[in-house]
C-alpha positions as CSV (number, residue, x, y, z in Angstrom):
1,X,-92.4,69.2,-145.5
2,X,-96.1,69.8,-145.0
3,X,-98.2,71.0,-147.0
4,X,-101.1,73.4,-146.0
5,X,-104.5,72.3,-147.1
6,X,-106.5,75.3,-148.3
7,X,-110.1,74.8,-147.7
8,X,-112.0,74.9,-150.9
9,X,-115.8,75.7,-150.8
10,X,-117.2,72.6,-153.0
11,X,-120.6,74.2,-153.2
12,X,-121.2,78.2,-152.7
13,X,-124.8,78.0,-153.4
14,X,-124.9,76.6,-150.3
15,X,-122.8,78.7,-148.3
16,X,-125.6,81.3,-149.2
17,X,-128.5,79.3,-147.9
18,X,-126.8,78.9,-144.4
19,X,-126.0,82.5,-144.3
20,X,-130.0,83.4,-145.7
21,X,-131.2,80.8,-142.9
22,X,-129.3,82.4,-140.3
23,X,-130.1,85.7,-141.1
24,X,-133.6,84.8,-141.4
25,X,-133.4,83.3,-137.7
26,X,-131.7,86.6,-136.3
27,X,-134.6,88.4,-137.8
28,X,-137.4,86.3,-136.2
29,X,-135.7,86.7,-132.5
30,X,-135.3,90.5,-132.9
31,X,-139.3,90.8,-134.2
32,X,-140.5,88.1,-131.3
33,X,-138.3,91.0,-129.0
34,X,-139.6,93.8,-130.4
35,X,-143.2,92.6,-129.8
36,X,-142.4,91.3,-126.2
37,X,-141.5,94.9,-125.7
38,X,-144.3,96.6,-127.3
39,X,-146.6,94.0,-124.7
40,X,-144.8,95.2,-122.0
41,X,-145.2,99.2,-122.8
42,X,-148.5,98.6,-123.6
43,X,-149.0,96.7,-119.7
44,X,-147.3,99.5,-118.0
45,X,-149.5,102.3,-119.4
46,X,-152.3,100.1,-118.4
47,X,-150.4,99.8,-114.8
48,X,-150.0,103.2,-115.1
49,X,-153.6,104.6,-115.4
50,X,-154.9,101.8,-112.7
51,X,-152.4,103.7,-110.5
52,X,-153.9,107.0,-111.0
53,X,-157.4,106.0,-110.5
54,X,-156.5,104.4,-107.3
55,X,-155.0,107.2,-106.6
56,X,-158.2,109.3,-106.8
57,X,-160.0,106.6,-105.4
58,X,-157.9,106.6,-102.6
59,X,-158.4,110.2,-102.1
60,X,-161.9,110.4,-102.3
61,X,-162.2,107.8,-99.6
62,X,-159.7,109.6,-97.3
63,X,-162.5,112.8,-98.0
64,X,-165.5,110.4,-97.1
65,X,-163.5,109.3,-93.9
66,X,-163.0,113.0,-92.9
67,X,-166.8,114.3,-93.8
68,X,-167.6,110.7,-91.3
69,X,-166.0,112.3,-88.4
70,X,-167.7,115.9,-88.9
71,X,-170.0,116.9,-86.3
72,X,-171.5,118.4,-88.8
73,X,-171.8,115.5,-91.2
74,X,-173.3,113.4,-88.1
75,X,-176.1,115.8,-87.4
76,X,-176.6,115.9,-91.0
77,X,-177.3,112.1,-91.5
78,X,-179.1,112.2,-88.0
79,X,-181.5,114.9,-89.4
80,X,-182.1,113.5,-93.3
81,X,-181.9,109.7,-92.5
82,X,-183.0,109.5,-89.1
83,X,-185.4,112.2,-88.9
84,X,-184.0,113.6,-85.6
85,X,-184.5,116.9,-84.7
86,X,-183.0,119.5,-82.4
87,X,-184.7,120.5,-79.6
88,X,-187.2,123.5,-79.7
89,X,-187.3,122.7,-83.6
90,X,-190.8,121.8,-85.5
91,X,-190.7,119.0,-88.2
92,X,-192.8,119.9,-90.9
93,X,-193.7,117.3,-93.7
94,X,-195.6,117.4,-96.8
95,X,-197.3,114.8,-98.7
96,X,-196.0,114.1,-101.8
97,X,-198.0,115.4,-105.7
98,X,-200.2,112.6,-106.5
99,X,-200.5,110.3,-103.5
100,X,-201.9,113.2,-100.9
101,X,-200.9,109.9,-98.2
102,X,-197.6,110.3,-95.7
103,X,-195.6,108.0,-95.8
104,X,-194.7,106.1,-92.5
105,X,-192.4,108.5,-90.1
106,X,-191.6,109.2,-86.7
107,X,-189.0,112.1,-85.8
108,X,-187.5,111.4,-82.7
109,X,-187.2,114.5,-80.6
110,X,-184.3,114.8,-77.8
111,X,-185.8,115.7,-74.2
């Protein structure tokens, strides 16, 4: 008849070291996930506020875009940038405090 061998721990000490070690490795690969996950919150909110300035950026553009194709926008620009006026209309300018000298400026008048 056989007989059963019974295993016998020779050295519990270290039974407790292997167990301490392990433990000790579970705990470092739950903190290292814990922080990946924190990083990765922390990259959405960013994500997440560069979307909603792009949004508003994006909206602001789509204004611009409509003001550009305004007549009255266009006449607008024509008269403060290019000095155009309408026709039947007197352009009045005034020198400036301090210099008492116009500055160079022709408005162009539409026949």
């Amino acid at each position: 008849m056989k007989t059963r061998r019974r295993f016998v721990l020779k050295n519990p000490k270290r039974l407790f070291e292997v167990i301490g070690i392990f433990l000790l490795y579970l705990t470092l690969l739950f903190c290292r996930g814990q922080w990946r996950i924190n990083q990765l919150k922390r990259e959405a909110q960013q994500n997440r506020k560069k979307i909603v300035e792009l949004a508003q950026y994006n909206t602001n553009l789509r204004r611009k875009y409509q003001n550009l194709e305004s007549d009255h926008y266009i006449e607008t620009v024509a008269r403060e940038e290019l000095g155009l006026v309408k026709e039947g209309e007197i352009l009045y300018r005034f020198a400036e405090e301090g210099e008492g000298k116009l500055k160079a400026f022709r408005p162009v008048a539409q026949p």
